[in-house]
C-alpha positions as CSV (number, residue, x, y, z in Angstrom):
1,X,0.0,0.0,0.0
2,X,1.2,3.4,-1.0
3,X,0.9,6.1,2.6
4,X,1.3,9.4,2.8
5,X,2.1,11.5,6.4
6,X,1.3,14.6,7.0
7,X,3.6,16.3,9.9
8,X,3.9,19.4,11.8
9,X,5.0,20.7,15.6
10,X,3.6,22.8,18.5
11,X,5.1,23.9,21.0
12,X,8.9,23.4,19.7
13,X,10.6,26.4,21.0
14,X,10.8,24.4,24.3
15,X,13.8,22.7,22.9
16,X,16.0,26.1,22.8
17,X,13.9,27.3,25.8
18,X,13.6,24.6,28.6
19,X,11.4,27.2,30.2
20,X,9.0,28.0,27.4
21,X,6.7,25.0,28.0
22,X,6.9,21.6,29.6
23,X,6.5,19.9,26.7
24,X,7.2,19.3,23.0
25,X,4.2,18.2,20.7
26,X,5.4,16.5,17.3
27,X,2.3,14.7,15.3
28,X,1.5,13.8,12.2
29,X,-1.4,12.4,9.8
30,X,-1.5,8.7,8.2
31,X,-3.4,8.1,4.9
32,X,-3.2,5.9,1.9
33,X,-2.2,7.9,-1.1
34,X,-5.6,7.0,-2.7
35,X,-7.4,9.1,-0.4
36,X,-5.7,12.1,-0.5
37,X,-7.8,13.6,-3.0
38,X,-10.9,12.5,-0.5
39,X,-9.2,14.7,2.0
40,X,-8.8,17.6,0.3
41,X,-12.7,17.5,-1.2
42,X,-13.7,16.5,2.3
43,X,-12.1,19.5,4.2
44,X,-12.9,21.9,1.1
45,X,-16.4,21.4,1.6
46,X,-16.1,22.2,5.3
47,X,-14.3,25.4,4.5
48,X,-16.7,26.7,2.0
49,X,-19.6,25.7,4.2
50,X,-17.9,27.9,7.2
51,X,-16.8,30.6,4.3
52,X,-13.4,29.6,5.7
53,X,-10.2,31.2,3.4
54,X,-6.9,30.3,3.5
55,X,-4.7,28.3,6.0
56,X,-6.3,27.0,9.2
57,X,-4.1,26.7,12.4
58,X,-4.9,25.8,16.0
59,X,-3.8,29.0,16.9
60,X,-5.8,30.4,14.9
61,X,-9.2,29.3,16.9
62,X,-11.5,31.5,18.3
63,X,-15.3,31.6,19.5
64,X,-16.2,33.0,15.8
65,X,-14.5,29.9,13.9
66,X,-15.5,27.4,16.7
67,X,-17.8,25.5,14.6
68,X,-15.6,25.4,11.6
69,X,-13.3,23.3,14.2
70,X,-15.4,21.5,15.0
71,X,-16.7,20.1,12.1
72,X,-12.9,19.1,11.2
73,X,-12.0,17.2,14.2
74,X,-15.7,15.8,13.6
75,X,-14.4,15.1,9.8
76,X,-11.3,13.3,10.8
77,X,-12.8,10.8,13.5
78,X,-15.2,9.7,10.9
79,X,-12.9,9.3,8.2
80,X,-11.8,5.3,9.0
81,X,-9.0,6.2,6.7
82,X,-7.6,8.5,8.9
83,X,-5.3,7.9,11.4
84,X,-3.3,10.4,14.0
85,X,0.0,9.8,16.5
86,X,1.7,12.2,18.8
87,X,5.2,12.2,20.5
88,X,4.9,14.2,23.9
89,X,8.6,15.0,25.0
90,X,8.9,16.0,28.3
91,X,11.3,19.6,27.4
92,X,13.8,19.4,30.7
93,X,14.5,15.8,30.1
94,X,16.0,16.3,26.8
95,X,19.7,16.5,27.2
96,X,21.2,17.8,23.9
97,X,24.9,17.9,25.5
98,X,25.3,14.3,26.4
99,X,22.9,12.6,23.6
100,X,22.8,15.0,20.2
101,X,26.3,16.6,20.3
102,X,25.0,19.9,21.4
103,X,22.1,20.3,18.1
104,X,18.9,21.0,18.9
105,X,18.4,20.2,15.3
106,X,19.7,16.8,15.5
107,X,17.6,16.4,18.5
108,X,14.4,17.5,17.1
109,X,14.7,15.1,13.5
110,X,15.8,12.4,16.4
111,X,12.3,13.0,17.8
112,X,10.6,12.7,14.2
113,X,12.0,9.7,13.6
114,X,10.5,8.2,16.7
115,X,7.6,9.2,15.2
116,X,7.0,7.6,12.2
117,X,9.2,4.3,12.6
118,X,6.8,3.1,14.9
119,X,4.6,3.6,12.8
120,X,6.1,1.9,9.4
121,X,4.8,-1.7,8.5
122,X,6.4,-3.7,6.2
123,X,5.9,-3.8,2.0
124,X,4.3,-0.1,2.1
125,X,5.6,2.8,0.3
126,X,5.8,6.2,2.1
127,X,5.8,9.7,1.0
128,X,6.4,11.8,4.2
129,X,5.6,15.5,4.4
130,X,7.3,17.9,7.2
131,X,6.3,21.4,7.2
132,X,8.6,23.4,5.8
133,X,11.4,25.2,8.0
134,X,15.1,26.7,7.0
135,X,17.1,24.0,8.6
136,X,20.6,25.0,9.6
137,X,22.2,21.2,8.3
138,X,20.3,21.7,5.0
139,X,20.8,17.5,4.6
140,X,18.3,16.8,7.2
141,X,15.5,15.5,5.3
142,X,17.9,13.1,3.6
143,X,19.1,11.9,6.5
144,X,15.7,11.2,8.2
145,X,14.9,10.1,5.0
146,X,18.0,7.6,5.1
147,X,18.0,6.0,8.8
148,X,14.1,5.4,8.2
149,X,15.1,3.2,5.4
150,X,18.1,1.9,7.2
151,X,15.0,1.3,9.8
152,X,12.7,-0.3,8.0
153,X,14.2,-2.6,4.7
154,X,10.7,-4.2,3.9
155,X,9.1,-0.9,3.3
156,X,10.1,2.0,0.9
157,X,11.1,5.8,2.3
158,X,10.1,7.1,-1.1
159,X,10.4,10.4,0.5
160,X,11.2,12.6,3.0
161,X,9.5,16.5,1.7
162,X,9.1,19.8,3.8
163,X,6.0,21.4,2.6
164,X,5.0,24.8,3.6
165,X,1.8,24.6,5.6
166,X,-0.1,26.9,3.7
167,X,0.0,24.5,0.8
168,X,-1.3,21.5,2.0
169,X,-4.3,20.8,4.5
170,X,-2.9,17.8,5.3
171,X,-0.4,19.9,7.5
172,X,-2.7,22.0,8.5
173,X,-5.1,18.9,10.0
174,X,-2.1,17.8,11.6
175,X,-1.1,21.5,13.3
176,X,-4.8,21.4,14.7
177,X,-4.9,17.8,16.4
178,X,-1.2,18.3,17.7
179,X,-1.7,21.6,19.0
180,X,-4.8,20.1,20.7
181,X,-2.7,17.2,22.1
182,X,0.2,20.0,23.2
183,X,-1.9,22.8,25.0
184,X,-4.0,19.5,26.8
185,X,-0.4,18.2,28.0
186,X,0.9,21.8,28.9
187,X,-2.6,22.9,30.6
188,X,-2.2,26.3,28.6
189,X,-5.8,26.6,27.6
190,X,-7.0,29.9,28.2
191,X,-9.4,30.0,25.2
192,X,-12.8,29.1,25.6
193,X,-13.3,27.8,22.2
194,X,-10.5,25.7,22.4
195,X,-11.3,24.3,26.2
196,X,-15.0,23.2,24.5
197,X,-13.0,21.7,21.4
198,X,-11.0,19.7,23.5
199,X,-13.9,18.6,25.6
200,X,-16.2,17.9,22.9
201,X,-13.3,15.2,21.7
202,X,-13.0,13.9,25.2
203,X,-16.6,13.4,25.5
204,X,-17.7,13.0,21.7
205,X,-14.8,10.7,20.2
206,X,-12.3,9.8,23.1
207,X,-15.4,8.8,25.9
208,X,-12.1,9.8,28.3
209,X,-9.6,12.6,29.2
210,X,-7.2,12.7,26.5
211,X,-3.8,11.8,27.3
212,X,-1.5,9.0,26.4
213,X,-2.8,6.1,24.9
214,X,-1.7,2.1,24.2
215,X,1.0,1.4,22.0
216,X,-1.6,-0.4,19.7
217,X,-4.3,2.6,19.5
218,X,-4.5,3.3,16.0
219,X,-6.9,6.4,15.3
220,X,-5.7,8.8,17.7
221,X,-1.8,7.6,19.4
222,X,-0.4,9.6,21.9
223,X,3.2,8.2,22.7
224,X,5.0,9.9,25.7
225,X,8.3,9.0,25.4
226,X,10.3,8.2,28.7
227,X,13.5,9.8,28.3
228,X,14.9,8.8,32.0
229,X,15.9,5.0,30.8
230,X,15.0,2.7,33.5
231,X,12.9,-0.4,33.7
């Protein structure tokens, strides 16, 4: 089967700024390739029913454009081909002297990675979109791109693409349910509309408090990694 993902970040000045917020919120969207064009017809529609233009963001949520939210994160849990997964990375634990030679870079693709490779089965192809960001290693999409192959030799790493989020509403889906997951994890909610969005998944979709989940949850994954070692 041929799978796209659809990635994007919140939070993520926590790694230069162990004070900024407790923790880091990578996620990203799963769907086979077939469907994309579903997707985009699918969240078009709820656009032009809301007389939504251009990119939506989860920072960009407020009481006018609650419903508009709403019916996405409605959209997606209906959509069985549709799936989400999270990181949550705990900001003070990561330890960029000892374990990433002193790159927050490195550090942050080291997160991604933990991200999708536990999320690659065998004999799929993957196309794997990042949004876009000026990287200071320009080579760091190749070398995701080359350890999850080095990762994973029954499936194919077709690629490894940043996309600038305004371009695809893949990205955009994914900045929405990760900033969810984030401001949940942080407890920074001081918006109303997002506090109801959040509890209208919890009560509508999850039937619990959102937080992290099984390893084998497959529509909404919230993995937070332990980065203390131990048992």
């Amino acid at each position: 089967m041929n799978l796209e993902i659809y990635c994007d970040e919140s939070c993520l000045e926590a790694f230069f700024d162990k004070d900024a917020h407790k923790y880091i919120a990578i996620g990203g969207i799963w769907l086979p390739a077939d469907k994309r064009s579903e997707l985009k017809e699918g969240i078009q529609q709820i656009k032009d029913k809301f007389n939504i233009k251009g990119e939506f963001k989860w920072n960009k949520l407020s009481p006018k454009y609650y419903d508009f939210y709403k019916a996405l994160v409605d959209y997606f849990f209906a959509s069985e081909y549709l799936r989400f997964r999270a990181i949550i990375i705990e900001s003070d634990k990561v330890d960029n002297i000892h374990f990433h030679n002193s790159d927050n870079e490195l550090s942050f693709y080291k997160f991604y990675y933990q991200l999708i490779h536990h999320w690659i089965l065998d004999l799929n192809t993957y196309n794997i979109f990042l949004d876009y960001k000026i990287n200071r290693n320009k080579g760091r999409l190749k070398e995701l791109k080359k350890v999850l192959s080095n990762a994973n030799l029954t499936s194919t790493i077709e690629n490894v693409q940043g996309l600038p989020s305004e371009q695809s509403l893949g990205i955009q889906l994914a900045d929405v349910l990760t900033g969810i997951v984030s401001a949940k994890f942080n407890n920074i909610i001081s918006s109303p509309a997002k506090l109801d969005l959040i509890k209208h998944i919890e009560t509508v979709h999850l039937k619990k408090t959102l937080t992290h989940t099984p390893k084998g949850e497959e529509k909404f994954n919230v993995f937070q990694i332990n980065l203390q070692g131990g048992w």
